[in-house]
C-alpha positions as CSV (number, residue, x, y, z in Angstrom):
1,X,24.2,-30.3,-23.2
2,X,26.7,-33.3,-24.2
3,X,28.3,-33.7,-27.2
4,X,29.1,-37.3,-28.4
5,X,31.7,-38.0,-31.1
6,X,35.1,-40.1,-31.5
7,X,36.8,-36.9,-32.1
8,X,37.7,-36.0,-28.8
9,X,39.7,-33.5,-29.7
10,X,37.6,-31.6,-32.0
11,X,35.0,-32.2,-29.2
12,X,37.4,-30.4,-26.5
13,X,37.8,-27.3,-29.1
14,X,34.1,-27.3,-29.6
15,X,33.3,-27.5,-25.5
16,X,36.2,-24.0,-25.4
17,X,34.3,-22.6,-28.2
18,X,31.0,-22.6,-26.7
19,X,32.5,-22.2,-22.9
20,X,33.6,-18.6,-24.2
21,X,29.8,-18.5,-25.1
22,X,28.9,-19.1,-21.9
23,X,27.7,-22.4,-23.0
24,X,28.5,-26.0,-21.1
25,X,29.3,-28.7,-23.0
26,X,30.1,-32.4,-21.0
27,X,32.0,-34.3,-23.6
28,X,31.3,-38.4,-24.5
29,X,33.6,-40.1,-27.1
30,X,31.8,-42.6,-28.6
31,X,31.5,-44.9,-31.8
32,X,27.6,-44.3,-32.9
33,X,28.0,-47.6,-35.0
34,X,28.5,-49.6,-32.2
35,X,25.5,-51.0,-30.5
36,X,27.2,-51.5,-27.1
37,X,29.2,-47.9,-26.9
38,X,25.8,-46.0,-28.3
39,X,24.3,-47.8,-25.0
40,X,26.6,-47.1,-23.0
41,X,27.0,-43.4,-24.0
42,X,23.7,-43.1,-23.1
43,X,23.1,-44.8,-19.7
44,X,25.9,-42.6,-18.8
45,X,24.5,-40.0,-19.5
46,X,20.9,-40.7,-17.9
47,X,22.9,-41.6,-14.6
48,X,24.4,-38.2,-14.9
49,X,21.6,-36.2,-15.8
50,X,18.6,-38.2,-15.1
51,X,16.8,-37.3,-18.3
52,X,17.5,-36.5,-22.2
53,X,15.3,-34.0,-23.6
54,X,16.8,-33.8,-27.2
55,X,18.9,-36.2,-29.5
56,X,20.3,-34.7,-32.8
57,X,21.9,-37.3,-34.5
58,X,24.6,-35.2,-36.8
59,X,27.3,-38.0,-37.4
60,X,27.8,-38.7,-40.7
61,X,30.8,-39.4,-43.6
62,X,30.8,-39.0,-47.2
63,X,33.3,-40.7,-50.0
64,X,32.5,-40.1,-53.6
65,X,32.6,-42.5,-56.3
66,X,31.0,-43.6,-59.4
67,X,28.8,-46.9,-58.5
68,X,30.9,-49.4,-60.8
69,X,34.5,-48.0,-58.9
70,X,32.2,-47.6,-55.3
71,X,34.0,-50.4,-53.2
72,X,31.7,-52.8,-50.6
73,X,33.9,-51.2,-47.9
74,X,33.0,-47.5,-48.8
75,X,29.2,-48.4,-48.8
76,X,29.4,-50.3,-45.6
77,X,30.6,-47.3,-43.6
78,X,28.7,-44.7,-45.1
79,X,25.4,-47.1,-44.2
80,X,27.3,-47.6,-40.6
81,X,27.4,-44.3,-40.1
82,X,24.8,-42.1,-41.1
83,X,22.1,-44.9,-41.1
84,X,22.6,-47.5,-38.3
85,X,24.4,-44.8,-36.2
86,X,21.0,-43.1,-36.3
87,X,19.3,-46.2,-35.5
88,X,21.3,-47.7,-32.6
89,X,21.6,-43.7,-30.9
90,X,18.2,-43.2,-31.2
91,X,16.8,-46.9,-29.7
92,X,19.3,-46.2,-27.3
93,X,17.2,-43.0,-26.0
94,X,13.4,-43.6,-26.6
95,X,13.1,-46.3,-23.3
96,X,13.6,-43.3,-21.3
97,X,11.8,-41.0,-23.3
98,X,8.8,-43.0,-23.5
99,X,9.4,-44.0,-19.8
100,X,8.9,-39.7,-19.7
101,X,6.1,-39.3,-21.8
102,X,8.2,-36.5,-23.4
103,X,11.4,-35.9,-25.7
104,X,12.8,-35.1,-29.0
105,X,14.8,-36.7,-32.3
106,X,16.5,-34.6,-34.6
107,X,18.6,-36.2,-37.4
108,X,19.9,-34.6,-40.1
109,X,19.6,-36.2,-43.5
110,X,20.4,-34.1,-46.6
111,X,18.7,-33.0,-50.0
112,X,20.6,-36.3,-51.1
113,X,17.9,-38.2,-49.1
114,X,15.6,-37.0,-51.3
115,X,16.5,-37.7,-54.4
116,X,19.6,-39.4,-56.3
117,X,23.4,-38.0,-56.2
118,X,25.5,-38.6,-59.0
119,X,28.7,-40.1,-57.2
120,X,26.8,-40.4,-54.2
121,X,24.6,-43.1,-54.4
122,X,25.7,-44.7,-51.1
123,X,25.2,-41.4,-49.1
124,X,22.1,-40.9,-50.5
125,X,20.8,-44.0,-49.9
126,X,21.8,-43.9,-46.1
127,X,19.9,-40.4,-46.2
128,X,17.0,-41.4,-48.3
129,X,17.4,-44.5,-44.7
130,X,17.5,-41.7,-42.3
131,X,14.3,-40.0,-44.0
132,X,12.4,-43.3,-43.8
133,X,13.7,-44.2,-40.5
134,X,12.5,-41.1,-39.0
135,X,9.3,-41.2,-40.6
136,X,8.4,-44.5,-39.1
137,X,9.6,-43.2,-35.2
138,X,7.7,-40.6,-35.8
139,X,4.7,-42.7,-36.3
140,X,5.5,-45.3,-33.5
141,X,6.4,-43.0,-30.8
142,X,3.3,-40.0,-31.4
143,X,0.9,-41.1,-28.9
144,X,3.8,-40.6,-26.6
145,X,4.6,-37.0,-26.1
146,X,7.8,-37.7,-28.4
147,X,8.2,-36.3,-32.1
148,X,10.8,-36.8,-34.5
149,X,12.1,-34.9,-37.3
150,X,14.9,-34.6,-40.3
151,X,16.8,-31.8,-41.0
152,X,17.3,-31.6,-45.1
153,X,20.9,-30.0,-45.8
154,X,21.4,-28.4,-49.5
155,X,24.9,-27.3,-50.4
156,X,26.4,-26.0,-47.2
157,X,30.2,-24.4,-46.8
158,X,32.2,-27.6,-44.6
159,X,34.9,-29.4,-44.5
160,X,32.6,-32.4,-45.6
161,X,31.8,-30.1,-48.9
162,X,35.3,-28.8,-49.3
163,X,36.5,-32.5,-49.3
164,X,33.6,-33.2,-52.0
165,X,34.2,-30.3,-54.3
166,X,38.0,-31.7,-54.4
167,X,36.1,-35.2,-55.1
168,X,34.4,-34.1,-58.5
169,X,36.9,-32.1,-59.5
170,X,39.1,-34.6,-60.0
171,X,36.4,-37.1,-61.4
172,X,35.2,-34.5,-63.6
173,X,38.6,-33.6,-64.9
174,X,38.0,-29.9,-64.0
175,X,39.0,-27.5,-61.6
176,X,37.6,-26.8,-58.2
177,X,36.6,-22.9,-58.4
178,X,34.4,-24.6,-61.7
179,X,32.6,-26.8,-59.4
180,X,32.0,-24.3,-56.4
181,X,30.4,-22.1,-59.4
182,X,28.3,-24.6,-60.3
183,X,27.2,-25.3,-56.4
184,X,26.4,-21.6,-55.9
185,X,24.4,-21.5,-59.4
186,X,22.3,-24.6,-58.5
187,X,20.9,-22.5,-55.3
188,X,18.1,-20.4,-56.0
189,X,18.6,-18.4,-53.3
190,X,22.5,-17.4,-54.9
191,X,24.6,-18.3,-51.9
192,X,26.0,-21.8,-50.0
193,X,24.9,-22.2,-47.0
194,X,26.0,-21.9,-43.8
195,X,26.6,-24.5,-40.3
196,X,24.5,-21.8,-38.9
197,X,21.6,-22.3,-41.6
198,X,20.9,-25.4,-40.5
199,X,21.7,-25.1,-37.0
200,X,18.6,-22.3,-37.3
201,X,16.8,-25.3,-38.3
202,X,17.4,-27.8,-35.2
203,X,17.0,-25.3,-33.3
204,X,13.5,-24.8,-34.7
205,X,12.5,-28.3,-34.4
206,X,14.1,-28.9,-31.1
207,X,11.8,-26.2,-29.7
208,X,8.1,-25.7,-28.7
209,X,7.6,-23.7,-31.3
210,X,7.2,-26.7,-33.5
211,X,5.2,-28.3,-31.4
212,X,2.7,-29.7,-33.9
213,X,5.7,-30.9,-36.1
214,X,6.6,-34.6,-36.8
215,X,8.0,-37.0,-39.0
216,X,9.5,-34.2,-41.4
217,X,12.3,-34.1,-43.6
218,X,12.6,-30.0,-43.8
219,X,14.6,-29.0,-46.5
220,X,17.4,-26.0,-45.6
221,X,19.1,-25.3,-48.9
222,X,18.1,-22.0,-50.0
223,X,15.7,-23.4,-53.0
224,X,18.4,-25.7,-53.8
225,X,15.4,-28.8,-53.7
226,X,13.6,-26.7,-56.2
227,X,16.4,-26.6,-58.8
């Protein structure tokens, strides 16, 4: 297993945490927006290993803003990001993977690629991207031994979120607990979720056992599509 990111120090804690799991993790730092580094991340990696099984595409970025104060800078790296970054990473696998006769795409979107976000209209349009994106893969590549799926994150407890729930509140003129309260109340299920909620998920997709799965957006919110 290698993780790719330009954090390589948050990579680093991540390869201790799952080393004390027993886990290996080879480490790649890497900007997914650019063409040449996704590339070369890659062909690394193929030299190393010989074969990719699995890609999970999970880098992403959120801002918040109302679309008449969203600036062209703020949409550009949210599309970079969390659309093209899925692109260029995933063209960058399927040669081999076809080559194979056998692999896997796994890209999270969000519940935001499904329908509209109030002061999120950027992210949600580079979800509602990732969605189609995959969709279309999915249809290219399934004569191939290759499937591809999205993962669909509700409201789910990160550092992403915590960032966002300082967002509103300050949009919104009210106070942080009052938006948290209104997160939790939106979920049918009466709880945020969790990292390991939607890991459940890739995990799920990225086995056998969903086999006769592809081109899916799968929805992990806890109802939260529903409300």
């Amino acid at each position: 297993m290698t993780g790719l990111d330009l954090d390589q120090a948050g990579l680093e804690d991540l390869g201790r945490e799952l080393g004390q799991a027993g886990r290996e993790l080879g480490l790649a730092v890497a900007d997914v927006t650019s063409a040449d580094q996704a590339q070369a991340a890659v062909t690394a990696l193929l030299d190393r290993r010989g074969r990719i099984d699995l890609l999970v595409n999970a880098a992403g970025i959120s801002t918040m803003a109302r679309v008449v104060d969203l600036t062209e800078a703020d949409w550009d790296q949210t599309m970079a990001v969390n659309a093209k970054g899925v692109f260029l990473m995933t063209r960058a696998v399927l040669p081999s993977m076809l080559e194979r006769g056998a692999g896997n795409v796994v890209s999270i979107a969000s519940a935001a690629g499904k329908r509209g976000s109030r002061t999120l209209s950027h992210y949600s349009a580079s979800k509602f991207a990732v969605i189609g994106f995959t969709q279309s893969v999915a249809l290219e590549v399934a004569g191939s031994g290759i499937r591809a799926n999205c993962v669909c994150p509700g409201l789910i407890a990160t550092p992403m979120q915590d960032r966002e729930v300082s967002w509103e509140a300050q949009l919104r003129g009210v106070t942080e607990q009052s938006v948290r309260d209104r997160y939790q109340a939106a979920v049918p299920l009466g709880r945020i979720g969790t990292p390991q909620d939607v890991a459940a998920a890739v995990v799920f997709l990225a086995s056998d056992d969903s086999a006769y799965i592809t081109g899916e957006a799968i929805d992990v919110g806890g109802g939260y599509a529903l409300s």
